[in-house]
C-alpha positions in Angstrom: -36.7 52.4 -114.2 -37.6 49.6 -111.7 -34.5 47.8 -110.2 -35.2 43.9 -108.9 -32.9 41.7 -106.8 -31.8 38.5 -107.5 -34.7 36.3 -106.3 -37.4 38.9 -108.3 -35.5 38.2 -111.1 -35.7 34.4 -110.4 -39.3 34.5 -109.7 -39.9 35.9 -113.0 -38.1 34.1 -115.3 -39.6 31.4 -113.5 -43.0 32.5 -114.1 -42.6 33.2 -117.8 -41.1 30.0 -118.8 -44.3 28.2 -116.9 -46.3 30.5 -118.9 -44.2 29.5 -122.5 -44.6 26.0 -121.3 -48.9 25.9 -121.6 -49.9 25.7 -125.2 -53.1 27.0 -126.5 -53.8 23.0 -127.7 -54.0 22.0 -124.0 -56.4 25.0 -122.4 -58.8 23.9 -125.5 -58.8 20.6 -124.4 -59.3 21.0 -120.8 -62.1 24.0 -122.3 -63.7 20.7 -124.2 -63.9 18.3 -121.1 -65.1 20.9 -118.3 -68.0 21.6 -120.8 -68.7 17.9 -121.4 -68.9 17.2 -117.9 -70.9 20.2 -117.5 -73.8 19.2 -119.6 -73.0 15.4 -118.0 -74.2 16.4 -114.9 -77.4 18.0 -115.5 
């Protein structure tokens, strides 16, 4: 069993709820536009 302190603790809950926070909706969109600009620039 692995004990963490206080701020571990912190750091992860942190880092989860910023991970709950991206939806799926928005990494396609950004997906959409990187490839748009991509074959934009050629």
């Amino acid at each position: 069993m692995i004990t963490l302190s206080a701020d571990e603790v912190a750091l992860l809950r942190a880092i989860l709820t910023a991970l709950r926070g991206i939806k799926i909706r928005d990494i396609d969109k950004a997906l959409v536009i990187l490839s748009k600009a991509e074959r934009g620039g050629r």
